[in-house]
OpenMM code with the backbone's topology and positions (N, CA, C; nanometers):
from openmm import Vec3, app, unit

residues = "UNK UNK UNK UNK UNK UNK UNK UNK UNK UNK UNK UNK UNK UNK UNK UNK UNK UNK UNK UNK UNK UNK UNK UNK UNK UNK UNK UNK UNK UNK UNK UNK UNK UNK UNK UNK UNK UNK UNK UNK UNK UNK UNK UNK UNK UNK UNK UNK UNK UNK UNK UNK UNK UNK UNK UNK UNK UNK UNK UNK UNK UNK UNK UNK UNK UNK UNK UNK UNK UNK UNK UNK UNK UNK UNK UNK UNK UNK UNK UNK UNK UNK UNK UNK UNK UNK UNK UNK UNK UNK UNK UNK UNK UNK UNK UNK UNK UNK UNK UNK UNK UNK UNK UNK UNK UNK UNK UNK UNK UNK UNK UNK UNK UNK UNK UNK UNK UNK UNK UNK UNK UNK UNK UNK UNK UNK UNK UNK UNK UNK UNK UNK UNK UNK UNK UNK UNK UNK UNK UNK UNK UNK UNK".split()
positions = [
    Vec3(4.4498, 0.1071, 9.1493),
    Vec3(4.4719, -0.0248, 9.2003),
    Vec3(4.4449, -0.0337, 9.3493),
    Vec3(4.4783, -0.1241, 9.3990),
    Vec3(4.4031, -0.1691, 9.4760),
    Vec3(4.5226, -0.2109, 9.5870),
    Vec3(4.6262, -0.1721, 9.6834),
    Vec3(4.7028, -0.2527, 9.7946),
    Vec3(4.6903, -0.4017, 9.8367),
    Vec3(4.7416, -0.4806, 9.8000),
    Vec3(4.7302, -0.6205, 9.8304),
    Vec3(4.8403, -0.6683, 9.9195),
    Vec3(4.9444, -0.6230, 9.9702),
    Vec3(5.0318, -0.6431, 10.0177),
    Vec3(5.1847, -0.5975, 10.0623),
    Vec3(5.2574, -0.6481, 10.0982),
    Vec3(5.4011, -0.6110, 10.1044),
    Vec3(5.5241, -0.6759, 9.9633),
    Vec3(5.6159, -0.6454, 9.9693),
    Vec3(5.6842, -0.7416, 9.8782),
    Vec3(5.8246, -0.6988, 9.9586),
    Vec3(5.9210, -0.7876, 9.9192),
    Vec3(6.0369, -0.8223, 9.9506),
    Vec3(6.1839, -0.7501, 9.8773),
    Vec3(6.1521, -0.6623, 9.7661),
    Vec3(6.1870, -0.6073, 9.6967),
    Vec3(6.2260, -0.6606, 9.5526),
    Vec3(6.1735, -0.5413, 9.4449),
    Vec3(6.1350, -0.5544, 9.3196),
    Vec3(6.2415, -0.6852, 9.2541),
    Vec3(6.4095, -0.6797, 9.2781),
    Vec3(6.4857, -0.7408, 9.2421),
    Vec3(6.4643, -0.8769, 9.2547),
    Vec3(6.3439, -0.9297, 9.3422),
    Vec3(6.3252, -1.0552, 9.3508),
    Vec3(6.1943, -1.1573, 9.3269),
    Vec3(6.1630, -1.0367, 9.2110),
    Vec3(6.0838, -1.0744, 9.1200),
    Vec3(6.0391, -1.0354, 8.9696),
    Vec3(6.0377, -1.1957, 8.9221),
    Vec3(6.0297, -1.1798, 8.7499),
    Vec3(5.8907, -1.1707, 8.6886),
    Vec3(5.8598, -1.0711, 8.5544),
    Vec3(5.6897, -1.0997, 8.5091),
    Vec3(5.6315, -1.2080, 8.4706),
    Vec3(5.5253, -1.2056, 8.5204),
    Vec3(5.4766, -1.3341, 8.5053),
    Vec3(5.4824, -1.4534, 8.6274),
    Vec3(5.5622, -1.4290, 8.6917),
    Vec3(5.5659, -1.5104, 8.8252),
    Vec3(5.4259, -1.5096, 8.9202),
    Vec3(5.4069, -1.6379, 8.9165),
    Vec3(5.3454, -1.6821, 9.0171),
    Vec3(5.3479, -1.7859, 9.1425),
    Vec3(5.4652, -1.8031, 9.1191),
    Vec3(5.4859, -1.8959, 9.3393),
    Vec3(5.5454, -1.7706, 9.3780),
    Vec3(5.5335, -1.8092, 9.5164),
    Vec3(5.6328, -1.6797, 9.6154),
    Vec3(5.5887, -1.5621, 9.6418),
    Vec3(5.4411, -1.5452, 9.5440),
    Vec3(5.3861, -1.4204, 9.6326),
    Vec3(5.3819, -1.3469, 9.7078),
    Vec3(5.2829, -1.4583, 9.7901),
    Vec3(5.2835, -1.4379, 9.9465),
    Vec3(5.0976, -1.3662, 9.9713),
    Vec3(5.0433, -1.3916, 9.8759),
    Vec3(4.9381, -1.3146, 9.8356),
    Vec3(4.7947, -1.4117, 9.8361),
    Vec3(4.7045, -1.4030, 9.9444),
    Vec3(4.6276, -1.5257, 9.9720),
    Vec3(4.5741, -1.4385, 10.0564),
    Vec3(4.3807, -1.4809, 10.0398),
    Vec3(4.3148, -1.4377, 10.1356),
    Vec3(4.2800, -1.2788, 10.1389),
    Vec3(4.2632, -1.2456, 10.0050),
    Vec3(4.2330, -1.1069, 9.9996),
    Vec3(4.0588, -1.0956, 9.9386),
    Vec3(4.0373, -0.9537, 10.0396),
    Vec3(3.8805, -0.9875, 10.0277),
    Vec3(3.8352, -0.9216, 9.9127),
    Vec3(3.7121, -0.9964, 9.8507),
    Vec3(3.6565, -0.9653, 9.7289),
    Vec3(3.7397, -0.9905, 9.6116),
    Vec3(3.8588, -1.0924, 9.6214),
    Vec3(3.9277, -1.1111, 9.5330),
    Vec3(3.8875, -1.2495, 9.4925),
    Vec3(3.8979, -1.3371, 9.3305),
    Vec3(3.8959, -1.4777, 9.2855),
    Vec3(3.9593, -1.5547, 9.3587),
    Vec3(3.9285, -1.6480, 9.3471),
    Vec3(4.0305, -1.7846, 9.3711),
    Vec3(4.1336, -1.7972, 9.2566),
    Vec3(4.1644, -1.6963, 9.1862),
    Vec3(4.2411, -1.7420, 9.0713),
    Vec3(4.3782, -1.7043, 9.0895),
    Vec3(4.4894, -1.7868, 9.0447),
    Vec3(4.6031, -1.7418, 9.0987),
    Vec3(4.6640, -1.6192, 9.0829),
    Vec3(4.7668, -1.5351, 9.1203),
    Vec3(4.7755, -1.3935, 9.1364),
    Vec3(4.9551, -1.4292, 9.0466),
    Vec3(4.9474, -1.2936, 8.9515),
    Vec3(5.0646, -1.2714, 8.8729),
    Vec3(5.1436, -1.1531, 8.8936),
    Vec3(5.2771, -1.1519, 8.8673),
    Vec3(5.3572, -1.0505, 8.8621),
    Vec3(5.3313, -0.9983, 8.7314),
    Vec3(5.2976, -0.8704, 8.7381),
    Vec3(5.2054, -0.8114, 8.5573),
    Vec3(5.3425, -0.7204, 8.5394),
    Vec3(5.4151, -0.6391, 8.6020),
    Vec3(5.5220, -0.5022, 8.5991),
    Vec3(5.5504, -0.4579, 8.7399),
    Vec3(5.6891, -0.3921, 8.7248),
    Vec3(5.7538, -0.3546, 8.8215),
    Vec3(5.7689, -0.2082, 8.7994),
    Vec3(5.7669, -0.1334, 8.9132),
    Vec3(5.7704, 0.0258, 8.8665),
    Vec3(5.8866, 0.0547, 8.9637),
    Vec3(6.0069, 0.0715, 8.9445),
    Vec3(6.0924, 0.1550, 8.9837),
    Vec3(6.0788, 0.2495, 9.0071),
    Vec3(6.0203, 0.3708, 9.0370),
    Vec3(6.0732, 0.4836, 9.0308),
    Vec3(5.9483, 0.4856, 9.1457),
    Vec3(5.8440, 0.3948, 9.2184),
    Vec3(5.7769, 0.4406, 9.2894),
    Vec3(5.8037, 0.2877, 9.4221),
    Vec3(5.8792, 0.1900, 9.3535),
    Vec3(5.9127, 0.0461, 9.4473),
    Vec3(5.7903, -0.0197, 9.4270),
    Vec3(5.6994, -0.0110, 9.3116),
    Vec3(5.5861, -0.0941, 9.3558),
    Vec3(5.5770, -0.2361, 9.2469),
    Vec3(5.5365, -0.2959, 9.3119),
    Vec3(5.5279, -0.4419, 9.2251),
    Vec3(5.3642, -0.4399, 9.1785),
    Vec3(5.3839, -0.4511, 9.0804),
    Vec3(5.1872, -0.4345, 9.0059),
    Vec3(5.1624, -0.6206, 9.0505),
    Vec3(5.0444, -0.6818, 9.0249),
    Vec3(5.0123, -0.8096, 9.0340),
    Vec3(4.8572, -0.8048, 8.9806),
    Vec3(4.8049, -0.8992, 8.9355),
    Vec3(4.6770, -0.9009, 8.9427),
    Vec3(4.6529, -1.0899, 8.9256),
    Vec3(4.5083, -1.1004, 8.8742),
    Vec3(4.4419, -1.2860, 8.8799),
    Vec3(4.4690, -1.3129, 8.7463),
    Vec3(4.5001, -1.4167, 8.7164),
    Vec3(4.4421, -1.4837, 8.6130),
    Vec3(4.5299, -1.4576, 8.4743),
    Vec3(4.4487, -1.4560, 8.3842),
    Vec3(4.5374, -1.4080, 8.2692),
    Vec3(4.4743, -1.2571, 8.1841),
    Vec3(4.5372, -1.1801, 8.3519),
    Vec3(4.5199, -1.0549, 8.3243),
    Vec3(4.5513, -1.0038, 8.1879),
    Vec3(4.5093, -0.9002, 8.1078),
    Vec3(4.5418, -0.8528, 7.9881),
    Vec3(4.7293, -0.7990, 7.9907),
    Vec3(4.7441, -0.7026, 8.1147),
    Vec3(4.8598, -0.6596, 8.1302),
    Vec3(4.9920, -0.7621, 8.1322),
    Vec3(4.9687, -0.9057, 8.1335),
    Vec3(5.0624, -1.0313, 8.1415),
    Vec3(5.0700, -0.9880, 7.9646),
    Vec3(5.0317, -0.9930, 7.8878),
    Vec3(5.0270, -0.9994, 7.7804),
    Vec3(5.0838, -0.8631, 7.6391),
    Vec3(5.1740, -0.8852, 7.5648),
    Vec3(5.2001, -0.7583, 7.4764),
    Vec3(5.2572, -0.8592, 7.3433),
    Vec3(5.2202, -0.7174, 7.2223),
    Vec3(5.2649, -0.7847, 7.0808),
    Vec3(5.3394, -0.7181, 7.0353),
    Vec3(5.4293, -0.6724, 7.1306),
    Vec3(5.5390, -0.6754, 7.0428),
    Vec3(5.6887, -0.5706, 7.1410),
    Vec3(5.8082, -0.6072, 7.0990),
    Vec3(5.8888, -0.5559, 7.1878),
    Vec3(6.0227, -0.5357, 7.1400),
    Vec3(6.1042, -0.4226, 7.1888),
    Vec3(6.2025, -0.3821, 7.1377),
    Vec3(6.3863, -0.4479, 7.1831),
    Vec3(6.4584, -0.5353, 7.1530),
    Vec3(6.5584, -0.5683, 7.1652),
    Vec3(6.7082, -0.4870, 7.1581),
    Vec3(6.8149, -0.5430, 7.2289),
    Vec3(6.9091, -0.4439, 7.2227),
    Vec3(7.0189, -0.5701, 7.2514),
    Vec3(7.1512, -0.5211, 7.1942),
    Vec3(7.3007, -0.5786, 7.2377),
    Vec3(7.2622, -0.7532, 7.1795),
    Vec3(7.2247, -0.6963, 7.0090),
    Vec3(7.2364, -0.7863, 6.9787),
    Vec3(7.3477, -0.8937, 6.9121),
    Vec3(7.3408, -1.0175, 6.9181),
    Vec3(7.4503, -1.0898, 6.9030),
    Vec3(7.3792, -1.1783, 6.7758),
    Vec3(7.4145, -1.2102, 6.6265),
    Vec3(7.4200, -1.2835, 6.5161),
    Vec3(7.4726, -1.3854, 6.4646),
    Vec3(7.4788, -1.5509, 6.4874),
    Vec3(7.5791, -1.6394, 6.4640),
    Vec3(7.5874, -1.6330, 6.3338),
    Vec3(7.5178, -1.5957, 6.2137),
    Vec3(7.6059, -1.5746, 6.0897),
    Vec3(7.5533, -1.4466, 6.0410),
    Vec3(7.4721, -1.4219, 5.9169),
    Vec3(7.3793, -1.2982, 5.9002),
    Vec3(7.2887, -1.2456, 6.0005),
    Vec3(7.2667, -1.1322, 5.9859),
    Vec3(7.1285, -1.0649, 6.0734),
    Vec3(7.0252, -1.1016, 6.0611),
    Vec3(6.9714, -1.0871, 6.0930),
    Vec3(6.7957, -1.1031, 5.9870),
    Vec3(6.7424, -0.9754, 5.9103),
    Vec3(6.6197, -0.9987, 5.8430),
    Vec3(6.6090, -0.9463, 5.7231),
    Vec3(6.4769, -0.9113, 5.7710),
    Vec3(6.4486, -0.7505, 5.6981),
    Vec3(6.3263, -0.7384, 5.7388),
    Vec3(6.2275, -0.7868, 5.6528),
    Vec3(6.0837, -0.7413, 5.6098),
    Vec3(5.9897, -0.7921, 5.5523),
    Vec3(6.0062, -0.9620, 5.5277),
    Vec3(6.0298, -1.0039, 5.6641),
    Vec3(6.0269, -1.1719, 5.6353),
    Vec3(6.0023, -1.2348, 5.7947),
    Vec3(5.9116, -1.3804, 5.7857),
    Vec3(5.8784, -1.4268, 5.8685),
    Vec3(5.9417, -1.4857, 5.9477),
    Vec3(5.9823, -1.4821, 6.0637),
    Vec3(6.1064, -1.5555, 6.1867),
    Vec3(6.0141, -1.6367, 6.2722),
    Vec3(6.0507, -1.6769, 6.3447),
    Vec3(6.0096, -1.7253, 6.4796),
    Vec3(6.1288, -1.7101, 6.6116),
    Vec3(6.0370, -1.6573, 6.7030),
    Vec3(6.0907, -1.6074, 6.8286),
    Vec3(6.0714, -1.6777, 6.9396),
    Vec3(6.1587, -1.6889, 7.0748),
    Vec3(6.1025, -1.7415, 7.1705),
    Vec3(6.1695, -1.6166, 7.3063),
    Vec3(6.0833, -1.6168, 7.3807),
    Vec3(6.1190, -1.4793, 7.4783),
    Vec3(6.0764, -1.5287, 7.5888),
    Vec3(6.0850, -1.7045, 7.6330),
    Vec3(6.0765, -1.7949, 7.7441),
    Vec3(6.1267, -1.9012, 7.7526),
    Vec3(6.1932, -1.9960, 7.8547),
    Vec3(6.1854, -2.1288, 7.8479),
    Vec3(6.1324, -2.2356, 7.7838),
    Vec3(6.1332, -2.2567, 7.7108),
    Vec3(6.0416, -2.3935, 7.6827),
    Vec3(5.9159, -2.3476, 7.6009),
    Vec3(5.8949, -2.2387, 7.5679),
    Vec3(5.7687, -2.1630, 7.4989),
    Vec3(5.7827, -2.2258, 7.3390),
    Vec3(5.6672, -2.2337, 7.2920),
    Vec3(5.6888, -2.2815, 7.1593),
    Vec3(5.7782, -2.1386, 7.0563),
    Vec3(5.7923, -2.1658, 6.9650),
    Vec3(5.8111, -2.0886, 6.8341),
    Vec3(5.6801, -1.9767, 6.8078),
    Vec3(5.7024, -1.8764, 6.8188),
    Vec3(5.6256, -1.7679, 6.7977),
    Vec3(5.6925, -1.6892, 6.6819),
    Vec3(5.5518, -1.6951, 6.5679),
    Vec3(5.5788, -1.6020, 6.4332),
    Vec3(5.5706, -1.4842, 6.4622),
    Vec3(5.6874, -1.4081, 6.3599),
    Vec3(5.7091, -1.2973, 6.4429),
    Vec3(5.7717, -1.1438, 6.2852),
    Vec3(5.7898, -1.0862, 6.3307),
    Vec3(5.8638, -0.9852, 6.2215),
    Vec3(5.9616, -0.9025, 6.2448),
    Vec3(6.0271, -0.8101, 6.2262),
    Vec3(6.1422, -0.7402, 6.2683),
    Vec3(6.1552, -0.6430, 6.2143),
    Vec3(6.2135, -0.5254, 6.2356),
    Vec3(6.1984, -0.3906, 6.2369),
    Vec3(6.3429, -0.3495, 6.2892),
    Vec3(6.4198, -0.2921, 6.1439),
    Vec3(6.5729, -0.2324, 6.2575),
    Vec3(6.5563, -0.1121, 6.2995),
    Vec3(6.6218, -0.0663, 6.3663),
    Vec3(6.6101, 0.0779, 6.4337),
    Vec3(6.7672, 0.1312, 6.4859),
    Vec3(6.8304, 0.1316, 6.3541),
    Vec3(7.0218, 0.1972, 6.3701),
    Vec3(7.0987, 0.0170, 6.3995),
    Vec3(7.1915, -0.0136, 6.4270),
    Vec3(7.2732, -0.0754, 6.4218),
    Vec3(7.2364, -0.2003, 6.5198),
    Vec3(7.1901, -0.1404, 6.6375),
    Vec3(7.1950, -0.2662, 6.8033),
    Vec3(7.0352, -0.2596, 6.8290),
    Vec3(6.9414, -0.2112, 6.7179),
    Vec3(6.7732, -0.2103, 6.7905),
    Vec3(6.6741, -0.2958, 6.6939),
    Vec3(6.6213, -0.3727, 6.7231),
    Vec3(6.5312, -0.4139, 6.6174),
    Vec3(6.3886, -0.4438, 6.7458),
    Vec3(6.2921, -0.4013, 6.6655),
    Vec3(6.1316, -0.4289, 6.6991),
    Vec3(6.0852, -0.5184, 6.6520),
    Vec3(6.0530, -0.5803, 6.7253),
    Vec3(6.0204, -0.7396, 6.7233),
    Vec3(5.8127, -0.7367, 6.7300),
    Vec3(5.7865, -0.7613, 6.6184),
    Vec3(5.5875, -0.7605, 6.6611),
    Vec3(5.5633, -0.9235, 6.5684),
    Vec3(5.4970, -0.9311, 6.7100),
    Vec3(5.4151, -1.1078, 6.6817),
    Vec3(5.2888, -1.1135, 6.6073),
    Vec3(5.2772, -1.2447, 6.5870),
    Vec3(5.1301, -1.2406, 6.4932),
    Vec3(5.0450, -1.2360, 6.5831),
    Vec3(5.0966, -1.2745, 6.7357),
    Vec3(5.0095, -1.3105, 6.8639),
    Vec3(5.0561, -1.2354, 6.9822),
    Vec3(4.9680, -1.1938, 7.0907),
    Vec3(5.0406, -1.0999, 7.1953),
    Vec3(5.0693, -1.2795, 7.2409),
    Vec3(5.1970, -1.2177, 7.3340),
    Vec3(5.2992, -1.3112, 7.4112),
    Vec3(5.3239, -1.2766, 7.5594),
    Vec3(5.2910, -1.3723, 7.5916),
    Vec3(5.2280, -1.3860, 7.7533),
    Vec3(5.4060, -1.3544, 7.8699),
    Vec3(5.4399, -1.2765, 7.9304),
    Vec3(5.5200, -1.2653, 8.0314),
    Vec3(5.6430, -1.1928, 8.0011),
    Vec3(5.6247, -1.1463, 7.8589),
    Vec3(5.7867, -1.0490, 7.8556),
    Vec3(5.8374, -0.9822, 7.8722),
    Vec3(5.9446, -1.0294, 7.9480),
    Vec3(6.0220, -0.9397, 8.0447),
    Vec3(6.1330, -0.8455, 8.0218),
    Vec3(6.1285, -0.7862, 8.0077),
    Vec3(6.2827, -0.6936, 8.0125),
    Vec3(6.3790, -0.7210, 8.0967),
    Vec3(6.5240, -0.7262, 8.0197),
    Vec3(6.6153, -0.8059, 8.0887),
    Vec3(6.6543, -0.9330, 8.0802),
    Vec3(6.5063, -1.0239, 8.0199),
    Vec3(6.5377, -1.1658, 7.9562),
    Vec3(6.6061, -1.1642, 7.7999),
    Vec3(6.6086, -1.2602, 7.7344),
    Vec3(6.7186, -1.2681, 7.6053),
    Vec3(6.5404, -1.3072, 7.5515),
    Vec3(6.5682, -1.2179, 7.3790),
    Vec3(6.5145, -1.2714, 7.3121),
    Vec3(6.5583, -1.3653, 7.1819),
    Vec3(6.5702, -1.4573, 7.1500),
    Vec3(6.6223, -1.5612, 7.0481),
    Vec3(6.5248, -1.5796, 6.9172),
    Vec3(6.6082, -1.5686, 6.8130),
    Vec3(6.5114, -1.5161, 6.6622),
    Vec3(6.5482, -1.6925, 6.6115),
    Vec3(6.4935, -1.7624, 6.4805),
    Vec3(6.5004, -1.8400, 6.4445),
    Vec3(6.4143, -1.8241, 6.3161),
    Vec3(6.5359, -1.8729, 6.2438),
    Vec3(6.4760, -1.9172, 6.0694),
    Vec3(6.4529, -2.0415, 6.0477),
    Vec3(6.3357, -2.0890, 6.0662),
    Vec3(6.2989, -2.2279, 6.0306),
    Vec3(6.3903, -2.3311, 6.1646),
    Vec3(6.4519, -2.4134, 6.1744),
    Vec3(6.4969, -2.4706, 6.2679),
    Vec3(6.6269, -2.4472, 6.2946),
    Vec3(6.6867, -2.2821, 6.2213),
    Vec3(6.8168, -2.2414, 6.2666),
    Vec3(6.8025, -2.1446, 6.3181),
    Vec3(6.9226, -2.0992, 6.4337),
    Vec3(6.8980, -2.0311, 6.5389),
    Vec3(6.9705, -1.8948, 6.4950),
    Vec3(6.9247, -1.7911, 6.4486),
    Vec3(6.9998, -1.6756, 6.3939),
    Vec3(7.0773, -1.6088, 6.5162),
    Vec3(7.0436, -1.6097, 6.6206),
    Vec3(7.1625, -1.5248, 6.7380),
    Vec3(6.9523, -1.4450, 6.8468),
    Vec3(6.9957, -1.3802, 6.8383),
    Vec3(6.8905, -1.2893, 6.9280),
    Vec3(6.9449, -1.1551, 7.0419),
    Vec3(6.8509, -1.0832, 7.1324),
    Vec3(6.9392, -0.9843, 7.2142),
    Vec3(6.8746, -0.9647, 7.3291),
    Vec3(6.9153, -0.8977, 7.4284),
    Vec3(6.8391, -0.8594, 7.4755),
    Vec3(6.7200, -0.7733, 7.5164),
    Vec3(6.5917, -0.8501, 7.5897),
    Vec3(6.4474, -0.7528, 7.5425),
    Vec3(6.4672, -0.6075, 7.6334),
    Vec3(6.4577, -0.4879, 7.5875),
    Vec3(6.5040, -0.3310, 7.6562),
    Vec3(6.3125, -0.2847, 7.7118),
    Vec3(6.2285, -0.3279, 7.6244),
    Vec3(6.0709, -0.2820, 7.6279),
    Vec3(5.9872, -0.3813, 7.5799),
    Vec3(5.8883, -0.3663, 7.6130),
    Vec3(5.7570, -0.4498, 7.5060),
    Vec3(5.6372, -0.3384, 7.5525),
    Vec3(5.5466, -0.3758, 7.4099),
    Vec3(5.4698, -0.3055, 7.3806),
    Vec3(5.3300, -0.3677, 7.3366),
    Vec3(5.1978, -0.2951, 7.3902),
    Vec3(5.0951, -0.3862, 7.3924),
    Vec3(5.0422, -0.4257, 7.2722),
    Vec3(5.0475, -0.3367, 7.1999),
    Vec3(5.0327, -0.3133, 7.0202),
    Vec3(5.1612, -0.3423, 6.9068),
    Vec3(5.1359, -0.4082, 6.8278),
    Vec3(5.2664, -0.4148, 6.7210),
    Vec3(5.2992, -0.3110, 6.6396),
    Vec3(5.2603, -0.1942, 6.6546),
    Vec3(5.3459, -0.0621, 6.5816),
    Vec3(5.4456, -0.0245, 6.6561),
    Vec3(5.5157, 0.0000, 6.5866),
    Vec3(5.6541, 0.1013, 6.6120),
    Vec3(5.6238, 0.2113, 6.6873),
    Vec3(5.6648, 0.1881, 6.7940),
    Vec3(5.6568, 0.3403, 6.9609),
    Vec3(5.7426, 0.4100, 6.8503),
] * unit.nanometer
topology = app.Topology()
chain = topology.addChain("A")
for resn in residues:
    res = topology.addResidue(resn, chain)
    for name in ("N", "CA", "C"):
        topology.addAtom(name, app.Element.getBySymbol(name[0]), res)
């Protein structure tokens, strides 16, 4: 990669973000707006790149500390997920893994998911509970 800048520290920024940069005027770079793609702890660096980099994007991701308003969900069956604000309904599948883990893989990679945000499952227009996202993964097999 490539040094583009300073940042303010990792805690004050989410994936997928784009205001607040601070990132303008870099040479040999697009005019296209610049994204928060991943955060790497263990070195302080904030990744970023243009556009709708591939790395904004994964199909599929692993949940934890999950919470159920009546039954769980069921595997070999179709849900819909949302793992943003205001994002439509994304078809989706589920995968348990012991008691508090289920793997979540879309029919579609899903643009900005973050670890640390809540993911919310839904059967048709009822809201089964959801947990929080621990990983995502660029491919829908089971890490």
């Amino acid at each position: 990669g490539v040094w583009v800048g300073e940042h303010i520290g990792l805690m004050y920024y989410t994936i997928g973000q784009r205001q607040g940069l601070g990132i303008g005027g870099v040479a040999g770079a697009s005019e296209e707006p610049w994204y928060v793609l991943d955060k790497n702890l263990a070195d302080n660096t904030l990744i970023v790149g243009q556009g709708e980099h591939p790395l904004l994007y994964h199909q599929a991701l692993t949940a934890r500390q999950l919470s159920w308003l009546n039954e769980a969900p069921q595997e070999n069956h179709i849900y819909t997920a949302k793992t943003r604000y205001r994002q439509e309904d994304q078809p989706c599948r589920i995968q348990w893994r012991g008691d508090d883990e289920i793997h979540v893989a879309f029919a579609q990679p899903q643009r900005a998911v973050t670890p640390g945000q809540y993911l919310v499952l839904y059967d048709g227009d009822r809201c089964l509970g959801g947990g929080v996202i621990e990983a995502r993964h660029h491919t829908a097999e089971t890490p």
